[in-house]
C-alpha positions as CSV (number, residue, x, y, z in Angstrom):
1,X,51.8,36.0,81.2
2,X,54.5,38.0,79.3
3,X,54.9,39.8,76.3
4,X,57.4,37.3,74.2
5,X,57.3,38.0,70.0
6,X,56.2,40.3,68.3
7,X,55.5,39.9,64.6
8,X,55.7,42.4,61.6
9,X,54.4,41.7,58.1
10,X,56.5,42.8,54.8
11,X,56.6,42.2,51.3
12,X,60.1,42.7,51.3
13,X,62.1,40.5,54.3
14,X,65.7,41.0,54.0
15,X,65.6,44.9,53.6
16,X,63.6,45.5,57.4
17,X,65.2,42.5,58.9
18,X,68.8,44.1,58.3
19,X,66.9,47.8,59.7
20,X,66.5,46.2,62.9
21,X,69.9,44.0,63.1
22,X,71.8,47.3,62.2
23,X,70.0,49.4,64.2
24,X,69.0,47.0,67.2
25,X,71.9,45.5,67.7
26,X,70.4,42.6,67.3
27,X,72.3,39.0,66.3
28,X,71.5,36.4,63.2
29,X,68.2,35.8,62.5
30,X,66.8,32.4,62.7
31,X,64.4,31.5,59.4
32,X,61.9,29.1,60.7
33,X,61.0,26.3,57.7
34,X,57.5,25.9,59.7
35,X,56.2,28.8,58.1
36,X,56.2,27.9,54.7
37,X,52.8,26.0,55.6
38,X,51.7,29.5,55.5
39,X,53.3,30.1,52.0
40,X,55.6,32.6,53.7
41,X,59.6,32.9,55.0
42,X,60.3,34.8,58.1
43,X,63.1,36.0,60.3
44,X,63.4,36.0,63.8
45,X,65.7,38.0,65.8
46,X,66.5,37.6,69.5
47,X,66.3,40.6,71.8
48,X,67.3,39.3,75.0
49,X,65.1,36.5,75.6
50,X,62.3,38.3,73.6
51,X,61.4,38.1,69.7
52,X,61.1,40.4,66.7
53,X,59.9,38.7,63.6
54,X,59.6,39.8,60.2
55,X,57.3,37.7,58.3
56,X,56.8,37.9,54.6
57,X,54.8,36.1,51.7
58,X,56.3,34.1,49.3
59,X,53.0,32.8,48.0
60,X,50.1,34.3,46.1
61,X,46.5,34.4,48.6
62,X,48.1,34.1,52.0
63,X,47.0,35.8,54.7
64,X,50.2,38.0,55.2
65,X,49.8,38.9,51.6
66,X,46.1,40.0,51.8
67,X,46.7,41.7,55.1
68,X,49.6,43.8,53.6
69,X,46.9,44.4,50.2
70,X,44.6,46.0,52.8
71,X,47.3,48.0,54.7
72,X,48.7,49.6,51.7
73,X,52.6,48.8,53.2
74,X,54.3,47.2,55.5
75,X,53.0,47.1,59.1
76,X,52.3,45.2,62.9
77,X,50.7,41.9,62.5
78,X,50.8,39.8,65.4
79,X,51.5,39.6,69.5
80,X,52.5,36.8,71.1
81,X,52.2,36.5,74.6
82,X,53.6,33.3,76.7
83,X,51.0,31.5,78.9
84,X,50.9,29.0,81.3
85,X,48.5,28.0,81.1
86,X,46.6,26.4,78.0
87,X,43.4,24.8,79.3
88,X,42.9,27.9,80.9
89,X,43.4,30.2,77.6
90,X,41.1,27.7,75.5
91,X,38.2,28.2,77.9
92,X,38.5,31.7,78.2
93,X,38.6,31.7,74.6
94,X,36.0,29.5,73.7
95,X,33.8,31.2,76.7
96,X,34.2,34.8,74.7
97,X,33.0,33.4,71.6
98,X,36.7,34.4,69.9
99,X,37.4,32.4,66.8
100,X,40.8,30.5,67.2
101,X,42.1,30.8,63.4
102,X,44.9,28.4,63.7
103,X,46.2,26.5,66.7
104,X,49.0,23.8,67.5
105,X,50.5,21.8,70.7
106,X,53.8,20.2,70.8
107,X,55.7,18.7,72.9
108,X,57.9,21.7,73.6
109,X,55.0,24.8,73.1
110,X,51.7,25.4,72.2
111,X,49.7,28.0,70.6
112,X,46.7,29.7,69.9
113,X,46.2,32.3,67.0
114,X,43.0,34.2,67.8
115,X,40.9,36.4,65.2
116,X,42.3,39.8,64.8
117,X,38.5,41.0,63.8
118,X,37.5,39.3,67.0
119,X,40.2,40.7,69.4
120,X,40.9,44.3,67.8
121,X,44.1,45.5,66.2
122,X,46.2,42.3,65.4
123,X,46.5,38.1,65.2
124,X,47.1,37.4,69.2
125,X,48.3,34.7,70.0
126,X,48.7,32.4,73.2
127,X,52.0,30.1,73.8
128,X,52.8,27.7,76.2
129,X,56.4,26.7,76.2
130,X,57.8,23.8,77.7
131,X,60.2,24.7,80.0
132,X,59.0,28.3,80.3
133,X,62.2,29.6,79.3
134,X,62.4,27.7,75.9
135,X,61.5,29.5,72.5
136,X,60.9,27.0,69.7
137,X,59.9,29.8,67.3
138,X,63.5,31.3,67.7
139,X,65.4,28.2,66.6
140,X,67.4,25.7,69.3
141,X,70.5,27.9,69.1
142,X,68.8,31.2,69.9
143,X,70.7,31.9,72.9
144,X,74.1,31.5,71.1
145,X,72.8,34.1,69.0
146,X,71.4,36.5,71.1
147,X,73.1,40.3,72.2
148,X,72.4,42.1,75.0
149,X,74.7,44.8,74.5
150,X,72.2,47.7,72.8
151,X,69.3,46.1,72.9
152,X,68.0,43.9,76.3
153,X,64.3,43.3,75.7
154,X,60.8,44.2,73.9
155,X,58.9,45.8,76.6
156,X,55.7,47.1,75.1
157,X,53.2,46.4,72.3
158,X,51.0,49.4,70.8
159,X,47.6,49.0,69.7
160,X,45.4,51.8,67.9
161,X,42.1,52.1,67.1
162,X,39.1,54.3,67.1
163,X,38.3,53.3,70.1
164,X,41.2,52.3,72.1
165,X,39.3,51.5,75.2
166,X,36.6,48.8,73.7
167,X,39.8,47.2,72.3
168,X,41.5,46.6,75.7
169,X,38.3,45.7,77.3
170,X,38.4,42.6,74.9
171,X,42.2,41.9,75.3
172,X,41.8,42.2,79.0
173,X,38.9,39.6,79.0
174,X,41.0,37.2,77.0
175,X,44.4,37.4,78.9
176,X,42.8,37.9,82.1
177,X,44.0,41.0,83.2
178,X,43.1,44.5,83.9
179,X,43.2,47.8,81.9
180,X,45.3,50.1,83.6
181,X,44.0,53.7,82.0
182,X,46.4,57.1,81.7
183,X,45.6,60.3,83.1
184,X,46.2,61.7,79.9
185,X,44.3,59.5,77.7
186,X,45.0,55.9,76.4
187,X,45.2,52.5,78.9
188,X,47.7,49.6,79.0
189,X,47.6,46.1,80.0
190,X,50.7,45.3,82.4
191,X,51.9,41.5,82.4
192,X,54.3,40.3,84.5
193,X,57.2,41.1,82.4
194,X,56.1,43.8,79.6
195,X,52.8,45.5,78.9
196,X,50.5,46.2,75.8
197,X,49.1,49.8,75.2
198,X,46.2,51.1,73.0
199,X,45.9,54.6,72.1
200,X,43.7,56.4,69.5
201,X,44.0,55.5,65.6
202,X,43.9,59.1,64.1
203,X,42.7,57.7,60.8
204,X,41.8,53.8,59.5
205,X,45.2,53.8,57.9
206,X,46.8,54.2,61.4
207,X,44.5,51.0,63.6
208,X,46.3,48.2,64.0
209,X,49.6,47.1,65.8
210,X,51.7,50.4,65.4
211,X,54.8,49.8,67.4
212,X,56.5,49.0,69.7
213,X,59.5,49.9,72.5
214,X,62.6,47.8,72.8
215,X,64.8,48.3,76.0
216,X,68.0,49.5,74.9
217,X,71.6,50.6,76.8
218,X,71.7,53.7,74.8
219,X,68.4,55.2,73.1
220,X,70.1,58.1,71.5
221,X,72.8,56.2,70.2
222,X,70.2,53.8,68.5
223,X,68.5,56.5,66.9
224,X,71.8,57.9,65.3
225,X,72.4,54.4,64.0
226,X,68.7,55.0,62.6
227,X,69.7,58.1,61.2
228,X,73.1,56.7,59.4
229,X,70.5,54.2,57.7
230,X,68.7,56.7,56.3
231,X,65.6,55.7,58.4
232,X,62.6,58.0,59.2
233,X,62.9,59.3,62.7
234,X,59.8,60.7,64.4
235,X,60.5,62.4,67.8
236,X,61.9,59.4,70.0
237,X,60.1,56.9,67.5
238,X,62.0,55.2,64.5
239,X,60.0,54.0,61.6
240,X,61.1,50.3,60.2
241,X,58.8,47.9,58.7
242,X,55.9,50.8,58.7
243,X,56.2,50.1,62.5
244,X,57.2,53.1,65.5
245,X,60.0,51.7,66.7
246,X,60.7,53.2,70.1
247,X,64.2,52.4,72.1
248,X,63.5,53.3,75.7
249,X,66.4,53.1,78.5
250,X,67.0,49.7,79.7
């Protein structure tokens, strides 16, 4: 398993999606048509062979919408880790008791979107892609359009809650691997390439998916692009899309 996408929710799309670009490094942004099912548009940007989306609603009552009505702002919706293993995923799943909320399988991938009130903190969600190193969700061309020259991969999800160590207990049952916990509070799941950490939610406003570090060739020089923008900068952490956005050395 790896960490692959991670998805942000916004009323506004175009505004945070040019944050990251600009700041990033990142190249174009692929708009997937498949999420209008949803009554939203999205953009998703390569970073490396990983994804950041930005998804927003262009509906009224979609889930995006109310999500972002009970957040108050902009914020982290949704981790997807790659799989390979469906069968295996569904009766873990199913075993748990976890509500899958929506669920497809294609030729080329397969997924499994899994309650956030039944998994903690955010929509997780399982994919399978055929071949492994394939990305339907990015568009056919995303390799074209991907840079690797500030930014070379996401490389951690943050979770928060109340109670950050009942929330990786459930993760960690459904993904199948173990909670790794930190001398000085906190834990992490590591997969094989990337990891997922939960630490303490300070308030309800703050529980959820709250950011997220990107592997980058030159951290300070990303947060001076931050800075240019005009973006809130918060000790190593840049705040885009009501997410901490932390560039880490590559």
């Amino acid at each position: 398993m790896r960490l692959r996408q991670i998805a942000l929710a916004a009323r506004d799309l175009d505004g945070p999606s040019a944050d990251l670009a600009d700041v990033l490094g990142l190249g174009a942004a692929y708009a997937d048509p498949g999420v209008a099912i949803f009554g939203l548009r999205n953009a998703v940007h390569p970073v490396g062979d990983t994804f950041l989306e930005i998804v927003s609603p262009v509906k009224d009552t979609t889930a995006v919408g109310r999500f972002l009505d009970r957040r108050g702002g902009d914020g982290g919706y949704m981790v997807i880790v790659q799989s390979d293993d469906r069968a295996a995923d569904l009766r873990r799943v199913n075993g748990l008791g976890i509500r899958v909320v929506w669920e497809t399988e294609l030729p080329d991938i397969s997924t499994l979107h899994l309650h956030p009130r039944d998994v903690g903190g955010a929509i997780l969600s399982l994919d399978v892609a055929n071949p492994p190193e394939s990305w339907r969700w990015a568009g056919r061309d995303w390799r074209e359009r991907s840079r690797s020259d500030v930014s070379t991969a996401l490389v951690a999800a943050e979770l928060r809650a109340p109670d950050p160590a009942a929330m990786a207990r459930c993760w960690s049952q459904v993904l199948d691997r173990p909670v790794r916990e930190f001398a000085g509070g906190g834990c992490a799941i590591d997969l094989e390439r990337g990891c997922i950490r939960f630490a303490t939610a300070c308030d309800e406003n703050a529980a959820g998916l709250a950011g997220l570090d990107v592997a980058v060739r030159d951290p300070a020089a990303v947060r001076a692009a931050a800075r240019r923008r005009g973006l809130e900068c918060d000790g190593d952490a840049i705040r885009i899309c009501g997410t901490e956005v932390r560039p880490v050395p590559a």
